[in-house]
C-alpha positions as CSV (number, residue, x, y, z in Angstrom):
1,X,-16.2,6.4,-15.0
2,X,-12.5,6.9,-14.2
3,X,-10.7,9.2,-16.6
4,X,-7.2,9.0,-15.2
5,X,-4.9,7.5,-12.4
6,X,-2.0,9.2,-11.4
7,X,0.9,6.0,-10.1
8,X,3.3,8.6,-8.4
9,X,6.9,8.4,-9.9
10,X,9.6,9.4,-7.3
11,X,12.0,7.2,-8.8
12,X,11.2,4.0,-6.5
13,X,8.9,1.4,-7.3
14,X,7.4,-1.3,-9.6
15,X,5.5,1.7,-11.5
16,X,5.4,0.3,-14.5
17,X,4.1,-3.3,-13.5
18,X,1.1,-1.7,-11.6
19,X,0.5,0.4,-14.5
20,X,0.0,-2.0,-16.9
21,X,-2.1,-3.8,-14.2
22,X,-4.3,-0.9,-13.9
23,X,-4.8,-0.8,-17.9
24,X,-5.5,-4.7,-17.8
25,X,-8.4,-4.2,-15.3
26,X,-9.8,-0.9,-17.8
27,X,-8.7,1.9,-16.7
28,X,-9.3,5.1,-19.2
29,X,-5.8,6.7,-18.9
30,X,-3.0,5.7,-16.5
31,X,0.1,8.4,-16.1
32,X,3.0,7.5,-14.3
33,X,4.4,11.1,-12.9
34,X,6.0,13.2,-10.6
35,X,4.3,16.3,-12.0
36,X,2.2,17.4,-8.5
37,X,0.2,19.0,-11.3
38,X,-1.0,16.1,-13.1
39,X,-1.4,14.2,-9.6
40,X,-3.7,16.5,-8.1
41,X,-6.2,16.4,-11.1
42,X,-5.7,12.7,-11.4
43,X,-9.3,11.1,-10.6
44,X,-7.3,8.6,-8.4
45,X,-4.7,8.2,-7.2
46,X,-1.5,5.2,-6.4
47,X,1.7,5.7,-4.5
48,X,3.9,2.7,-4.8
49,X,7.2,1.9,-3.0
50,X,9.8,-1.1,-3.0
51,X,13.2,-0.8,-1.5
52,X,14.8,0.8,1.6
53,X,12.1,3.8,3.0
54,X,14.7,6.4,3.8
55,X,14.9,6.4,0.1
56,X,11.4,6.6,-0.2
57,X,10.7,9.3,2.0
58,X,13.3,11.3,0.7
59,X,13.0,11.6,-2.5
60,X,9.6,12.2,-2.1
61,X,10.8,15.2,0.1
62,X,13.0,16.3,-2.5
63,X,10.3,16.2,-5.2
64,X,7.8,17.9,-2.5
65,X,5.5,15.2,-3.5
66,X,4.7,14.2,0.4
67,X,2.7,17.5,0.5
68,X,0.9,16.2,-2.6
69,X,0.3,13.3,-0.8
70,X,-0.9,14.7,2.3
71,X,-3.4,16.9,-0.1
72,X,-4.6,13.8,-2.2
73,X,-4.9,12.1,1.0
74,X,-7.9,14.4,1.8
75,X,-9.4,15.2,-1.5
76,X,-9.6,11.7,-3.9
77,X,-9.0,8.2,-3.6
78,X,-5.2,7.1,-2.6
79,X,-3.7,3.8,-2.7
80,X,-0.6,2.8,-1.1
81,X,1.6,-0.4,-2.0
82,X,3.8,-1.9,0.1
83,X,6.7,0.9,0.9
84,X,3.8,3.1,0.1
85,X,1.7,1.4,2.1
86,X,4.5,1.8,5.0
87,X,5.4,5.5,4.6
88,X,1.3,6.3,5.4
89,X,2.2,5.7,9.3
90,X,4.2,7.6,11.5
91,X,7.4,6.1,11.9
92,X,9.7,3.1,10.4
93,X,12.5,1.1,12.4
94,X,13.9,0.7,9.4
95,X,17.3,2.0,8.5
96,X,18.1,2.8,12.5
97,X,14.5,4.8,12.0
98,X,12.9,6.9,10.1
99,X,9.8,10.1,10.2
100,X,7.3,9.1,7.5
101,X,4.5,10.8,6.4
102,X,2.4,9.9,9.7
103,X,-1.3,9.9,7.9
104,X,-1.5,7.0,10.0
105,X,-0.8,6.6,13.8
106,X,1.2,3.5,14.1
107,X,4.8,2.2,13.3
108,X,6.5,-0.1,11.1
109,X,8.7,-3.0,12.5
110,X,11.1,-5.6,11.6
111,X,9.9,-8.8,11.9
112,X,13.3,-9.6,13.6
113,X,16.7,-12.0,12.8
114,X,14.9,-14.8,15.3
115,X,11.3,-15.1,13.7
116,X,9.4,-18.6,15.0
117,X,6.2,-19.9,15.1
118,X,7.0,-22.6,17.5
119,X,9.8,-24.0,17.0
120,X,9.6,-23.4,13.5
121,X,12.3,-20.4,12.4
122,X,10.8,-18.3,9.8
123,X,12.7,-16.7,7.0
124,X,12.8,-13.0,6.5
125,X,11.9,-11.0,4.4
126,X,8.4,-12.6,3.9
127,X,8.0,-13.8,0.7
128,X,5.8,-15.6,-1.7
129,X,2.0,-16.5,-1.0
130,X,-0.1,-15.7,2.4
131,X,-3.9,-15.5,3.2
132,X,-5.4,-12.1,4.2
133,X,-8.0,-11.9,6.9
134,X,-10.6,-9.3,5.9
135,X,-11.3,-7.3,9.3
136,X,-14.0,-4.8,7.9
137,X,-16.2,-4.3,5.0
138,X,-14.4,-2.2,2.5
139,X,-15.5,-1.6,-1.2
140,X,-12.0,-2.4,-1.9
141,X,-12.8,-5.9,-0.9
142,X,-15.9,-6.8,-2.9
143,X,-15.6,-10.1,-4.7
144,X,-12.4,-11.2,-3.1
145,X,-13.1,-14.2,-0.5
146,X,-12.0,-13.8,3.1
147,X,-8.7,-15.6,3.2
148,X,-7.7,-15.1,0.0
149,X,-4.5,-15.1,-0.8
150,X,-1.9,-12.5,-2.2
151,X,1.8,-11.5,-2.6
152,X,3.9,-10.5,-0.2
153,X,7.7,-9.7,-0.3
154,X,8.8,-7.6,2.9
155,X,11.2,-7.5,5.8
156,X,9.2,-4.9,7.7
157,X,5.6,-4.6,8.6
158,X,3.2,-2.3,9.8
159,X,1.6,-1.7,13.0
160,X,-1.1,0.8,13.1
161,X,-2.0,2.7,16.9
162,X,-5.8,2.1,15.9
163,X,-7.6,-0.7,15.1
164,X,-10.2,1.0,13.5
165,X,-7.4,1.9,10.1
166,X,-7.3,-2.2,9.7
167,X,-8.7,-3.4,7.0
168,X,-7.2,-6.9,6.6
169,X,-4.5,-8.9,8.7
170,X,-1.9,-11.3,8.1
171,X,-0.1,-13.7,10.6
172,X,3.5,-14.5,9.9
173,X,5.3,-15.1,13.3
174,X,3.1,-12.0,14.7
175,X,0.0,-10.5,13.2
176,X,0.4,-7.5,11.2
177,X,-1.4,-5.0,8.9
178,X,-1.8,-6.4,5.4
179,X,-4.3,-3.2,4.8
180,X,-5.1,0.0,6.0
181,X,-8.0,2.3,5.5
182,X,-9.2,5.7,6.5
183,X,-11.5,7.8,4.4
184,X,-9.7,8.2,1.1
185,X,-6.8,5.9,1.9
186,X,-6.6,2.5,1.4
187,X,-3.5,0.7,1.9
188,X,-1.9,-3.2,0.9
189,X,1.4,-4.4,2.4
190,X,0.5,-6.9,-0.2
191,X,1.4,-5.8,-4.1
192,X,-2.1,-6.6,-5.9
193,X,-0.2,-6.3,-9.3
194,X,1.5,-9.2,-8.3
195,X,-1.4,-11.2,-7.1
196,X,-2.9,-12.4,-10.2
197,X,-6.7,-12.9,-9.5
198,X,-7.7,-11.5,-6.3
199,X,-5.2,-8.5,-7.1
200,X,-6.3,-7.6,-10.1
201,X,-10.2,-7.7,-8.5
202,X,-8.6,-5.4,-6.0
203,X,-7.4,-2.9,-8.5
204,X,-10.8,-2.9,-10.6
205,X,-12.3,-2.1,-7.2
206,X,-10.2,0.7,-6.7
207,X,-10.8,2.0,-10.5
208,X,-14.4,1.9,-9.2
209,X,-14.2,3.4,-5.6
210,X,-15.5,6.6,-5.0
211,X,-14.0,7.0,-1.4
212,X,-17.1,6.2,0.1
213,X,-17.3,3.3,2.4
C-alpha cells in the first residue's frame, strides 16, 4: 500500500492539479515539495513540468533537485509529465538548446513552423485530444485500451535514441514518444491529470506500481 508521493515543487508545473488527481485515485498522503529530504523517502515519486525547459532545468539546478532525480531514478518509482517527461532525455532544441538531465538517450524537437500531414498544415503547439499507441506491455498500462486517448498540449516532442524506452507513440505530422520507460521511470508527454478516465487509470496504476515490469 502506498504511504506517500512526493509531486516535486521547483516552482514550475500544474503541481496542484496532479495532486489532487493523485488523492482522487486513493493515494494515502500526497506532498508537494522541494525538500530532497522528503522526496527521497517518498514511496513514489512525480516530477511534473509546463513551460519553457530552460526554466525547468534550471531551477531544478538551483534547488540541486536533478541530483535527487537522478537518485530516485535508480531507487523508487518516478514519473515524469510532460516538461518532466522531456527533461528525462539528453538534450532539448528548445530555447536555441538546452543539456537536460540525459536519463534517457534521445532528444527533444520542435515539431516545426511548417507542420503537414498532406496537404493539411497542422497547428502548433499540439493541443487538445490524441490516441496513444501502446508499444509494450507496461503495468502503467493495465486497463487502458490501446488507442486510447489523452491530453496533450506541447510545441516540442521527444525522440528517444532507443526504441526499447518507448512505451506508447503518438502521430501528429511525425511520430513521437507519448511515453517512456526504463526500470523505475516511466514517462507521458501526455498530462494524465488532464485526461479524465484513461488518466486517472493511469495514475492509480502508478499508486500501485512497484517498478517491476
Amino acid at each position: 500500500m502506498v504511504s506517500n508521493v512526493a509531486v516535486i515543487d521547483y516552482g514550475m508545473g500544474n503541481l496542484h492539479s496532479v495532486a489532487k488527481a493523485l488523492e482522487h485515485v486513493g493515494a494515502q498522503a500526497v506532498e508537494v515539495t522541494s525538500d530532497p529530504d522528503v522526496i527521497l523517502t517518498a514511496d513514489r515519486v512525480i516530477l511534473p513540468g509546463v513551460g519553457a525547459i530552460r526554466d525547468c532545468v534550471s531551477e531544478l539546478q538551483k534547488l540541486g533537485l536533478d541530483r535527487v532525480v537522478r537518485q530516485v531514478a535508480g531507487e523508487k518509482p518516478l514519473l515524469g509529465i510532460c516538461v518532466g517527461m522531456q527533461m528525462l532525455l539528453e538534450r532539448s532544441e528548445e530555447n536555441g538548446g538546452i543539456d537536460a538531465l540525459g536519463l534517457f538517450p534521445g532528444d527533444v524537437r520542435y515539431f516545426g513552423d511548417d507542420l503537414r500531414e498532406g496537404d493539411e498544415r497542422l497547428k502548433v503547439p499540439h493541443m487538445g485530444w490524441d490516441q496513444v499507441k501502446q508499444t509494450i506491455d507496461h503495468p502503467l498500462w493495465h486497463r487502458i485500451d490501446q488507442d486510447a486517448r489523452f491530453y496533450f498540449v506541447h510545441s516540442y516532442y521527444a525522440a528517444a535514441s532507443k526504441h526499447t524506452h518507448l512505451a506508447g507513440r503518438c502521430h501528429y505530422g511525425v511520430d513521437f514518444a507519448a511515453a517512456l520507460a526504463d526500470d523505475f521511470i516511466f514517462a507521458t508527454q501526455f498530462h494524465p491529470e488532464k485526461s479524465h478516465t484513461n488518466g486517472l487509470q493511469l495514475l492509480q496504476n502508478f499508486l500501485a506500481w512497484d517498478g517491476r515490469w
